[in-house]
LOTORZA-842617 format. One line per field, with one value per residue (C-alpha): x, y negated, z negated; residue number from 1; residue in one letter. Coordinates in nm, 2 decimals. Example, Ala and Ser with C-alpha at 12.3 -4.5 7.8 and 13.67 -1.06 7.14 Angstrom:
<kelums>
X <- c(1.23/1.37);
Y <- c(0.45/0.11);
Z <- c(-0.78/-0.71);
num <- c(1/2);
residuo <- c(a/s);
</kelums>
This chain:
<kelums>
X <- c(-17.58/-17.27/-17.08/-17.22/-17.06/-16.76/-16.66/-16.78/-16.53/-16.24/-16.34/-16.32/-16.01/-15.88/-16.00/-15.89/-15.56/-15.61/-15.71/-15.43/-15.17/-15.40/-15.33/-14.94/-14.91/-15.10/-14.83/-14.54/-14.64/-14.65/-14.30/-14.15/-14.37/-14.17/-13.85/-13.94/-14.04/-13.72/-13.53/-13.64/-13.64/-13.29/-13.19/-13.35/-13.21/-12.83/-12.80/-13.02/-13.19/-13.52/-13.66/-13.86/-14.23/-14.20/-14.52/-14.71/-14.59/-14.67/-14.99/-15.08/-14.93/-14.87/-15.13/-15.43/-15.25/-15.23/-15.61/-15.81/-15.66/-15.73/-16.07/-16.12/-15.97/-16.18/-16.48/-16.37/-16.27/-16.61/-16.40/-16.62/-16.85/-17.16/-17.38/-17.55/-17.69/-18.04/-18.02/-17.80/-18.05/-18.23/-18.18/-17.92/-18.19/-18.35/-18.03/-17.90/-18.15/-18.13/-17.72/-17.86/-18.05/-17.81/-17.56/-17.79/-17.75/-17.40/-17.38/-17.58/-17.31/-17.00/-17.11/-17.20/-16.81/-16.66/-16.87/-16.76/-16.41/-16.41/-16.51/-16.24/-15.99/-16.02/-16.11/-15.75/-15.61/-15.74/-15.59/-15.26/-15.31/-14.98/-14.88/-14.61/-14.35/-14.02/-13.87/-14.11/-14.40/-14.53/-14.78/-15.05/-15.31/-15.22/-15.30/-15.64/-15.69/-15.56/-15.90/-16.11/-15.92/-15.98/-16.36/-16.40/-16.26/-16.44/-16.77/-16.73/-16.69/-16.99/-17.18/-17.12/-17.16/-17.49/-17.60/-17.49/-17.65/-17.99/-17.93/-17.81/-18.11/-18.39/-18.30/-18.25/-17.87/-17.72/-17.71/-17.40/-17.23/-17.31/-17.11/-16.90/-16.87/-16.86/-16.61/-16.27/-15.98/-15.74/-15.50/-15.64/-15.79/-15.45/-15.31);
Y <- c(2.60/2.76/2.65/2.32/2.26/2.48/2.20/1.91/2.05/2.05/1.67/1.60/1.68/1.52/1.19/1.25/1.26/0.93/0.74/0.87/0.74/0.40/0.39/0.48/0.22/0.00/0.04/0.03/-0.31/-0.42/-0.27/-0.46/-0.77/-0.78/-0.73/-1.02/-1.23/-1.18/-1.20/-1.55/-1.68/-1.61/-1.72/-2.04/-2.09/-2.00/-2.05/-2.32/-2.20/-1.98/-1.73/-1.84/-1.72/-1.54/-1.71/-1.64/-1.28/-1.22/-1.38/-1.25/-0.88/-0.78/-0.88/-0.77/-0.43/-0.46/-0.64/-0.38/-0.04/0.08/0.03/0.36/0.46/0.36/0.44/0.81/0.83/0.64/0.39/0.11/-0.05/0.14/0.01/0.34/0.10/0.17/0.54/0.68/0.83/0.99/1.34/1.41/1.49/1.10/0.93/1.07/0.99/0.62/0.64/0.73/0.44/0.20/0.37/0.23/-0.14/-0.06/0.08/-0.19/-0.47/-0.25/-0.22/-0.60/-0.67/-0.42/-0.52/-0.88/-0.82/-0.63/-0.92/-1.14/-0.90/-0.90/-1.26/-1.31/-1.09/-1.24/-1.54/-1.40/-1.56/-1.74/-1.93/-2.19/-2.13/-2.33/-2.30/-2.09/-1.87/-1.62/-1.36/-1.31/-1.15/-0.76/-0.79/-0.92/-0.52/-0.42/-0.59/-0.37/-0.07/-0.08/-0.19/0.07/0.38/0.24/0.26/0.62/0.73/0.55/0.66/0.99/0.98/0.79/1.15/1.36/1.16/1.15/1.53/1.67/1.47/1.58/1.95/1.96/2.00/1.74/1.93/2.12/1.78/1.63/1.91/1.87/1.51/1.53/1.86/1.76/1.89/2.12/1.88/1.64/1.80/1.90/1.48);
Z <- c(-13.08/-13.23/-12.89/-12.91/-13.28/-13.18/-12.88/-13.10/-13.34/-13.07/-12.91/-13.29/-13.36/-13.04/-13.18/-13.50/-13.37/-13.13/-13.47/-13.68/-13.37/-13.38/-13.78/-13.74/-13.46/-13.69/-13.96/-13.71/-13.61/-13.95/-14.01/-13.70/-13.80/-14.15/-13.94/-13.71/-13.96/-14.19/-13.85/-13.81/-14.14/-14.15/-13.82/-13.88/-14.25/-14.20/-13.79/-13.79/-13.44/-13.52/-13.29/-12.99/-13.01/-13.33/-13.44/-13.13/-13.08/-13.52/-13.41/-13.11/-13.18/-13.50/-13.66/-13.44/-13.44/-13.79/-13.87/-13.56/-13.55/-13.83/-13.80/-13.71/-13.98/-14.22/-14.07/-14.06/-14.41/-14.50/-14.63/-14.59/-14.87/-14.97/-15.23/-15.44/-15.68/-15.50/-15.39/-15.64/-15.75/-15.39/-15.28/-15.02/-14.75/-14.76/-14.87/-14.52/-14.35/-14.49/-14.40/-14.04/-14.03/-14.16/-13.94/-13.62/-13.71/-13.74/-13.44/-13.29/-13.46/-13.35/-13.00/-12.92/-13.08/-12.84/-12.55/-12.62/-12.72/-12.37/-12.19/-12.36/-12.33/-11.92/-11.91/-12.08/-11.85/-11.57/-11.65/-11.80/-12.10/-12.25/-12.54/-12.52/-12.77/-12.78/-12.43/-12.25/-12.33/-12.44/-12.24/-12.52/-12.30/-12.38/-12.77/-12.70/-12.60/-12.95/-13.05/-12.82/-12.91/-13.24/-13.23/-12.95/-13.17/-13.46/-13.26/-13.18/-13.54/-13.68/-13.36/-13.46/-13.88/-13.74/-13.50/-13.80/-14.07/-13.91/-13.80/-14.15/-14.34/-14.12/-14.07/-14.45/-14.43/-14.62/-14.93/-14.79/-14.67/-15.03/-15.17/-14.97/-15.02/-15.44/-15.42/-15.60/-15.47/-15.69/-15.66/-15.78/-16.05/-16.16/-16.19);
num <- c(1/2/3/4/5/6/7/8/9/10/11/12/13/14/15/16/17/18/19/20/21/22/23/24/25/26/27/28/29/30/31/32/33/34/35/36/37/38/39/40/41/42/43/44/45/46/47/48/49/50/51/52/53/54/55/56/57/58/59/60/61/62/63/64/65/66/67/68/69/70/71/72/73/74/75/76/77/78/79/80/81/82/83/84/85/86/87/88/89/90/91/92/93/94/95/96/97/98/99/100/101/102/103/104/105/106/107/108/109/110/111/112/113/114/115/116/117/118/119/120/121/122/123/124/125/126/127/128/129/130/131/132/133/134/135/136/137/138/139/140/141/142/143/144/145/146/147/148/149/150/151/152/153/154/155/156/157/158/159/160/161/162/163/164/165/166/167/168/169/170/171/172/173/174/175/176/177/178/179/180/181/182/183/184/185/186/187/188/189/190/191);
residuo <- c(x/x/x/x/x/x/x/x/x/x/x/x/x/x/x/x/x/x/x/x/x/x/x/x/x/x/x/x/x/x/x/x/x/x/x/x/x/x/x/x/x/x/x/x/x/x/x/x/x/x/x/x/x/x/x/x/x/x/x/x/x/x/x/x/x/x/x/x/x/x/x/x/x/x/x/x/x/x/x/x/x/x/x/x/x/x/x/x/x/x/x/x/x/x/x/x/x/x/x/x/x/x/x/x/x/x/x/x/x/x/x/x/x/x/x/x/x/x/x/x/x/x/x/x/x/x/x/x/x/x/x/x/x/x/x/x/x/x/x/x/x/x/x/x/x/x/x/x/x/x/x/x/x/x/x/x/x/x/x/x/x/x/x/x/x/x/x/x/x/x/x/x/x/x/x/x/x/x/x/x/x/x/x/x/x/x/x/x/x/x/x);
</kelums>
């Protein structure tokens, strides 16, 4: 068991890595879609001739780097919504277990948006999707797989809280990940 946990651990930390290079690209794009933007803006204001396609790649790019891969993200850092107005007051054991459960719907959800922004992404590819901007086009077809990406790595993560969830709440573990979970950093406790 203790090997099981001890390569879980390493594949982990692998795709922790994978998600923090999805978040940094994430914030890249956002970077160079400021840059772009302000590029245009002022091309088209002082030269009077605005940047071909800036729309379509800000569009196309950008913003599905920007809106997708961090999707991960937040599902690792359990940054998404959770309502504790009903089991605030449960033990950790059955609120896990309930997490677990709620984690399978998820799941469910995620996996039917990856499978289907799959299928988009190699129907656009297929076709070699293209936008017309100003004298030419655009090839718009890679950033559908920005979409997949981000639903895909997102899928993993709430696949696995889901296993450790159900796992922690019915071998009575959950206490330790509560702790865990409530434990306040010393720095923090120092601001």
């Amino acid at each position: 068991m203790a090997a099981i946990e001890g390569r879980m651990s390493v594949i982990k930390r692998i795709f922790d890595r994978v998600v923090d290079a999805a978040a940094w690209i994430a914030g890249i794009a956002t970077v160079l879609m400021m840059f772009h933007v302000t590029a245009d803006v002022i091309a088209r204001t002082f030269f009077h001739a605005p940047l071909t396609g800036t729309l379509e790649i800000v569009a196309n790019y950008n913003m599905a780097a920007l809106a997708f891969l961090p999707l991960a993200l937040i599902a690792r850092e359990r940054g998404h919504i959770f309502v504790e107005l009903f089991t605030g007051w449960m033990e950790p054991n059955p609120r896990a277990i309930l997490d677990g459960f709620v984690a399978i719907v998820t799941t469910v959800y995620i996996a039917v948006f990856t499978w289907k922004a799959f299928e988009v992404a190699v129907d656009k590819t297929r076709i070699r999707d293209a936008k017309e901007a100003g004298f030419g086009f655009v090839e718009v077809w890679p950033g559908r797989w920005l979409v997949f990406v981000g639903f895909g790595l997102m899928l993993i993560y709430v696949t696995y809280y889901m296993v450790r969830d159900l796992r922690d709440g019915f071998t009575g573990h959950a206490e330790v990940r509560e702790a865990e979970r409530t434990h306040i950093p010393d720095t923090e406790e120092n601001l």
